[in-house]
C-alpha positions as CSV (number, residue, x, y, z in Angstrom):
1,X,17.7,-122.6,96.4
2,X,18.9,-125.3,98.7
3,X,21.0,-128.0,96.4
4,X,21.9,-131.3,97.1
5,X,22.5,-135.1,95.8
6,X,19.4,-136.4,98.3
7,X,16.6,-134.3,100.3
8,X,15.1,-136.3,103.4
9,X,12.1,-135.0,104.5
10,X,12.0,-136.1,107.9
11,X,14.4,-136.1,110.6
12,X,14.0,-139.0,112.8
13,X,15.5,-142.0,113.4
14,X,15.0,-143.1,110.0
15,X,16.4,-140.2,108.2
16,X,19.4,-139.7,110.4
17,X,20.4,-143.6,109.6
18,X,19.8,-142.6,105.9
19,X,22.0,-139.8,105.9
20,X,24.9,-142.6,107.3
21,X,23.9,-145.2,104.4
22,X,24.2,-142.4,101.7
23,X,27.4,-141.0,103.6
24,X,29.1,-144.1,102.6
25,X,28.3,-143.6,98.7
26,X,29.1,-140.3,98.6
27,X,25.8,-138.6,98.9
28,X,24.7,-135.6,100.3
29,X,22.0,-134.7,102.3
30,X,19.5,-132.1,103.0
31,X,17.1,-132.8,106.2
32,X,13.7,-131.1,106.4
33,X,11.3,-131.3,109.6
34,X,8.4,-129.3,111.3
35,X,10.3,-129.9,114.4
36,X,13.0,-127.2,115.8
37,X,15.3,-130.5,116.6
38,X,16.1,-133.5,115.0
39,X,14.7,-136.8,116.3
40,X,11.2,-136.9,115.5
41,X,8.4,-138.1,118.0
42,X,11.4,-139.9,119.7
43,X,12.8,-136.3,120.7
44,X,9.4,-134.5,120.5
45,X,7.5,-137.1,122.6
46,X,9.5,-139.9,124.7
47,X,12.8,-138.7,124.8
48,X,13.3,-140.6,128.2
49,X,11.3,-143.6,126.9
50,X,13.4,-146.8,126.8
51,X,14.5,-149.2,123.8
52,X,14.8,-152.3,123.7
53,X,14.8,-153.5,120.1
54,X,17.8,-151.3,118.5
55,X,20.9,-154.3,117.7
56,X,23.6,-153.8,119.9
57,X,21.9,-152.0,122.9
58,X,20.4,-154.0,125.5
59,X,18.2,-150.4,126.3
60,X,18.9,-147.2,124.9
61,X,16.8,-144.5,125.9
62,X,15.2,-142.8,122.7
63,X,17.2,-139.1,123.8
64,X,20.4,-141.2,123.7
65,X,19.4,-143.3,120.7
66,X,19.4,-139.8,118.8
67,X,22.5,-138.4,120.1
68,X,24.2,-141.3,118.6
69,X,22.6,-140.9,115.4
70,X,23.9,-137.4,115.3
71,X,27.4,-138.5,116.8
72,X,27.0,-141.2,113.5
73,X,26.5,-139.0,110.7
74,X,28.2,-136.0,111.9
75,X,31.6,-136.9,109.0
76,X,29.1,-136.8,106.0
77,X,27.9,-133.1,107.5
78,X,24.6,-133.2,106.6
79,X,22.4,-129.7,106.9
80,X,19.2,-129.3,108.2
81,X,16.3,-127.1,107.6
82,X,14.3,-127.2,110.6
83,X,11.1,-125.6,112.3
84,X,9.5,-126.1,108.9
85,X,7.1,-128.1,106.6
86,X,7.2,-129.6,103.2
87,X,4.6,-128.5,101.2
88,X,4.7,-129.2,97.6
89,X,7.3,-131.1,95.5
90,X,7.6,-130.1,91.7
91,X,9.1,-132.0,89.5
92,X,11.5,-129.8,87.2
93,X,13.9,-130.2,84.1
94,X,17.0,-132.8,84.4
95,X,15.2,-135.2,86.5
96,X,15.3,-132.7,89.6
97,X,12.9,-132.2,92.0
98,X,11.7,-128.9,94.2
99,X,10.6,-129.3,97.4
100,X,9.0,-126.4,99.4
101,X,8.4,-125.6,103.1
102,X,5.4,-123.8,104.4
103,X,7.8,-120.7,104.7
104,X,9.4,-120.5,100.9
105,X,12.6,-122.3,101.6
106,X,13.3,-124.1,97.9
107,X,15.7,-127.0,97.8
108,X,16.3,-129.0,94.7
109,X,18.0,-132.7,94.2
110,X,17.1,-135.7,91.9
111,X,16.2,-137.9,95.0
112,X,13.9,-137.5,97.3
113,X,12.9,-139.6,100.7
114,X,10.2,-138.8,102.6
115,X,10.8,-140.6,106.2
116,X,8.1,-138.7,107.6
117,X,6.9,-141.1,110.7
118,X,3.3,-141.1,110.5
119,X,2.6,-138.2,108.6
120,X,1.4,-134.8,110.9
121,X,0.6,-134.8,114.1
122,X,-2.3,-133.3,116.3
123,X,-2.7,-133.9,120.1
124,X,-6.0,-135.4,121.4
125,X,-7.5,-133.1,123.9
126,X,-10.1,-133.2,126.2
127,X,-13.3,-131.6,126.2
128,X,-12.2,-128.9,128.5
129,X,-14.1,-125.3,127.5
130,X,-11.0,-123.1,128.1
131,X,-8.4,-125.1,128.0
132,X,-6.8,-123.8,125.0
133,X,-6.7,-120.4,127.0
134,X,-4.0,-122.5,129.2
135,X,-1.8,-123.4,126.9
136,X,1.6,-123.4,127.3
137,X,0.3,-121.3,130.4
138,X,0.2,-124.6,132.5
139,X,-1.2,-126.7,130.0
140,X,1.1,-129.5,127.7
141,X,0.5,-131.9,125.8
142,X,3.8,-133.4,125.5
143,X,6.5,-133.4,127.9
144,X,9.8,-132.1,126.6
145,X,12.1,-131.4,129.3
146,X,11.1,-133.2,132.9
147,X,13.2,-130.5,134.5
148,X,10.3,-128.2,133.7
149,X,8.0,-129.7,135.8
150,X,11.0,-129.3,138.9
151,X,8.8,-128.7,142.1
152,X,5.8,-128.3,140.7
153,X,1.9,-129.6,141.5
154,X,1.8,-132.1,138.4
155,X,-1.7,-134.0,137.6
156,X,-0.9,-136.0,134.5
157,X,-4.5,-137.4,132.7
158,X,-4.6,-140.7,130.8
159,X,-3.7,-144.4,130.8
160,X,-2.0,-145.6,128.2
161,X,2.2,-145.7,128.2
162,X,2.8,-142.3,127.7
163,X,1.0,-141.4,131.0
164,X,2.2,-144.1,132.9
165,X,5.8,-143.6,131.8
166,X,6.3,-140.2,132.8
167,X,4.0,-140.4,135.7
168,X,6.9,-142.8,136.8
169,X,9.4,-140.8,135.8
170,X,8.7,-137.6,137.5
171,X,8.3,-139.4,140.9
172,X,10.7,-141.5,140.7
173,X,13.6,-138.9,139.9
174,X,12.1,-136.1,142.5
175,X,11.2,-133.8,140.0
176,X,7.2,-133.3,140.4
177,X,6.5,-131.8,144.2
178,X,2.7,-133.7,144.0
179,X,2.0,-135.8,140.8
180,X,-1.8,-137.0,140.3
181,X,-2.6,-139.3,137.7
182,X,-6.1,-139.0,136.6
183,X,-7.9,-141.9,134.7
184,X,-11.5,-142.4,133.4
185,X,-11.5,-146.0,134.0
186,X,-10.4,-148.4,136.5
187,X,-7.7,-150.0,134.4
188,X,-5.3,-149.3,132.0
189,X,-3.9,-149.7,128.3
190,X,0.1,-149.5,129.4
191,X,2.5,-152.4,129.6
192,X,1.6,-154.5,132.8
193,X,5.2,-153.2,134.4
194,X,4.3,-149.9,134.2
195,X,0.9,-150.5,135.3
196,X,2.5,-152.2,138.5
197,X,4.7,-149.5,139.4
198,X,2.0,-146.9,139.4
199,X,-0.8,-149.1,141.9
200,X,3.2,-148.9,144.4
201,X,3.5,-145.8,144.1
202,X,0.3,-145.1,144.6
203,X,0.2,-147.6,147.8
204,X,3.1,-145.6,149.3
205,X,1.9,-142.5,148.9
206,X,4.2,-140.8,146.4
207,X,1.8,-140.7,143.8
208,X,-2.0,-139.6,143.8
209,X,-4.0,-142.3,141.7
210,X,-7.6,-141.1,141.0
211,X,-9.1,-143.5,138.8
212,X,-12.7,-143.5,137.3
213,X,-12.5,-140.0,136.7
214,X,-11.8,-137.5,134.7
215,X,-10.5,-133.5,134.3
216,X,-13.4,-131.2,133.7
217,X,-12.0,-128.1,134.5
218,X,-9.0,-125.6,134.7
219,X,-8.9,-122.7,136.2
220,X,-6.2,-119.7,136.9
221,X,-5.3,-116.5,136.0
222,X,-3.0,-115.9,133.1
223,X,-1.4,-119.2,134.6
224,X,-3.1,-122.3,135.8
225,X,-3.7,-122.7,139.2
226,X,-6.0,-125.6,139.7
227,X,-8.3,-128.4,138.0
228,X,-11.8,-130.0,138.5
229,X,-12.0,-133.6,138.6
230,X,-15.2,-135.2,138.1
231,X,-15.1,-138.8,140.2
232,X,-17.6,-141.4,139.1
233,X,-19.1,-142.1,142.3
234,X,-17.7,-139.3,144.3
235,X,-18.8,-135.9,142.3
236,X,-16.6,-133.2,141.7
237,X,-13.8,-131.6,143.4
238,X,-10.9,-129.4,143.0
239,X,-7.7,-129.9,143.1
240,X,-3.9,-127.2,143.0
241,X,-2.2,-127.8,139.7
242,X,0.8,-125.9,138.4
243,X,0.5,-128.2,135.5
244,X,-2.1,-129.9,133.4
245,X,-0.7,-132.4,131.1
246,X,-3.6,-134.5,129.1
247,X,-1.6,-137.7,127.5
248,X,-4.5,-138.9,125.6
249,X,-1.9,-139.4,122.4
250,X,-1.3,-137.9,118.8
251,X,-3.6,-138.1,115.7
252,X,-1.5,-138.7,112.8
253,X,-2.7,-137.4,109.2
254,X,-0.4,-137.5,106.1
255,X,-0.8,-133.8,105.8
256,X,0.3,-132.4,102.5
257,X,2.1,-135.8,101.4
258,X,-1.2,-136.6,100.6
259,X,-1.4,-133.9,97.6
260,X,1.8,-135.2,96.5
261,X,0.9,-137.6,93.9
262,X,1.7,-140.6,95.5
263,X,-0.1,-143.7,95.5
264,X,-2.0,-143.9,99.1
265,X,-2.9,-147.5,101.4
266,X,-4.5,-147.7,104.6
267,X,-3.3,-143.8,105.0
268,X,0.0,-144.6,104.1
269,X,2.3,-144.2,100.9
270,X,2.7,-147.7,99.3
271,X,5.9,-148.4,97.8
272,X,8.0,-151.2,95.9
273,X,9.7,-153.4,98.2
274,X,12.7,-153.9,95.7
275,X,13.8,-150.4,97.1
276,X,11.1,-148.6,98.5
277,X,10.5,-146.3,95.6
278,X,6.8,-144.7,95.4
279,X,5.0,-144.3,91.8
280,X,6.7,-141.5,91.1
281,X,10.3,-142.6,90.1
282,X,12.7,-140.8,92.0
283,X,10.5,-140.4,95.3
284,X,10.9,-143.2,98.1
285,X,9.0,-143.7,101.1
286,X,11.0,-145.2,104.3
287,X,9.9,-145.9,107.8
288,X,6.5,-145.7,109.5
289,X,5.6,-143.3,106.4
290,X,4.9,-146.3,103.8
291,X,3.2,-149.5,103.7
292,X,3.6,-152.7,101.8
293,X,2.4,-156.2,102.5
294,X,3.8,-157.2,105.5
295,X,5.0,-153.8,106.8
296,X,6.6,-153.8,110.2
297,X,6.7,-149.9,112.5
298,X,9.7,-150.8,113.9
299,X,12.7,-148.6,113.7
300,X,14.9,-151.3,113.2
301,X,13.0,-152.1,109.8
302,X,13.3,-148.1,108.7
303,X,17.0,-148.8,109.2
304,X,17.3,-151.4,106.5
305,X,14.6,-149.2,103.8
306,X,16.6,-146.4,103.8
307,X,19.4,-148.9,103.7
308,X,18.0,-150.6,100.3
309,X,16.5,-147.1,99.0
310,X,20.0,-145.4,99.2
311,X,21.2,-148.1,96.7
312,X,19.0,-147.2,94.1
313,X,19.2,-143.2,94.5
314,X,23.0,-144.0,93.8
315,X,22.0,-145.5,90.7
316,X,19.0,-142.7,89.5
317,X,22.1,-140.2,90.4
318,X,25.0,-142.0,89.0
319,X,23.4,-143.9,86.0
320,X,26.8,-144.1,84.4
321,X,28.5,-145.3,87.7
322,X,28.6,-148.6,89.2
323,X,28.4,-149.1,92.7
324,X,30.3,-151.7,94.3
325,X,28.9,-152.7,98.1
326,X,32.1,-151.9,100.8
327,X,32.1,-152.9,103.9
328,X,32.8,-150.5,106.7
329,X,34.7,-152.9,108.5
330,X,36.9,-153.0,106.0
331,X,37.1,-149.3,104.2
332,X,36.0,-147.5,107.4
333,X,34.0,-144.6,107.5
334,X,35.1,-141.4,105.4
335,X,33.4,-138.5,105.5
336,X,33.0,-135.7,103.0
């Protein structure tokens, strides 16, 4: 049994920042993610992906944004169980509660704060027969590490950011030998930058742009080897592909927080805006994970929940103790 003053299932953005916030009062905290890493989608899905909204950094990319999380709460030595799920949470005697992961690991506290994002996530995949005989075989739905992808054929399906983003990326910085980008329609979703930058890249022959059409089928053996695209006006044809990477986005579900007992809006946990607490008194809900009327999905406004929620776990922890705001710049930051 895993003890601590605070368990924070979820290790994003959000619940690194919490970990600071509670640092500061003198709270522990135990992490819990599906994820092998910490960071959340921003490590799992964009890590190269620029922001532009966190105060103090004209652009951070999201990699970097985590790094300095880590480099932030590494005084109040937080521990992580990673590479594993939150199933259940029990409540027991003293006011404590149990959470467990999919594989058995118990951890107890009398706070807990889910900052799960949006819940579980499933990518959207295209109605390819055998394409889950590729996987991870020259099929990927997200891309981790660019310098995977180092001299290889590359044809990238989809239009939204994601696609357009890394399609960018990995011509840009030399990594993809040939990178096609493969779109069912004629325009697309992404930001009109990014939309820009593709149509010259295309024009100058450093990207392949095949739009109105779409990837039918894979083919290889053991490892991919090539694709069919099926053009709307121009009929099939077939094309070398080391790699197959479909960037039709995620399908969130809440998962198992939805057996929880927590009180559920527009498939989200609803909480008290006094300090993010859900209907069941000492669980809170922070992030992209909860909704309330006027809810923003902004990191910056996960920041200031975990923030506010921290204060009250103080007070469910310490009932007899009364905790009196200090300001960092003036007390500093003093680790455990």
């Amino acid at each position: 049994m895993i003890e601590t003053d605070i368990i924070i299932i979820g290790a994003g953005p959000v619940g690194l920042f919490t970990v600071f916030e509670a640092g500061l009062l003198k709270l522990r905290c135990h992490l819990i993610d599906s994820l092998p890493q910490p960071g959340g989608q921003l490590t799992e899905i964009y890590p190269k992906k620029p922001i532009y909204d966190i105060p103090g950094y004209p652009t951070v990319d999201a990699g970097e944004l985590i790094d300095n999380l880590m480099k932030q709460i590494e005084p109040f030595k937080p521990e992580f169980t990673l590479g594993e799920s939150a199933v259940t949470i029990d409540e027991v005697e003293d006011n404590k509660f149990v959470v467990t992961t999919n594989k058995g690991t118990k951890h107890i506290a009398p706070v807990v704060m889910i900052a799960g994002g949006l819940g579980v996530f499933e990518p959207r995949k295209p109605p390819v027969d055998n394409l889950e005989q590729f996987e991870d075989n020259g099929v990927e739905y997200i891309i981790k590490d660019p310098k995977f992808y180092q001299d290889k054929k590359v044809v990238v399906a989809g239009g939204g950011d994601s696609a357009l983003d890394w399609s960018i990326y990995l011509v840009k910085n030399n990594i993809a030998s040939e990178l096609s980008l493969v779109h069912r329609r004629s325009s697309f979703r992404g930001h009109l930058d990014s939309v820009q930058q593709v149509m010259d890249l295309a024009d100058e022959g450093k990207l392949n742009l095949i739009t109105e059409a779409e990837v039918v089928g894979i083919e290889g053996n053991g490892s991919l080897k090539s694709v069919t695209i099926k053009h709307k006006k121009e009929g099939e044809f077939t094309k070398e592909a080391d790699h197959f990477v479909p960037l039709f986005g995620l399908k969130p579900s809440l998962g198992p927080i939805a057996d929880w007992g927590l009180e559920i809006e527009k498939n989200a946990i609803k909480v008290d805006t006094r300090d993010y607490s859900t209907n069941r008194p000492g669980i809170y809900a922070i992030g992209d994970v909860n909704q309330y009327e006027g809810k923003l999905k902004l990191i910056l406004c996960g920041f200031h929940e975990g923030t506010i929620a921290v204060q009250s776990a103080f007070a469910r922890i310490h009932p007899d103790k009364k905790n009196v705001l200090k300001y960092t710049t003036v007390n500093g930051v003093n680790g455990f």
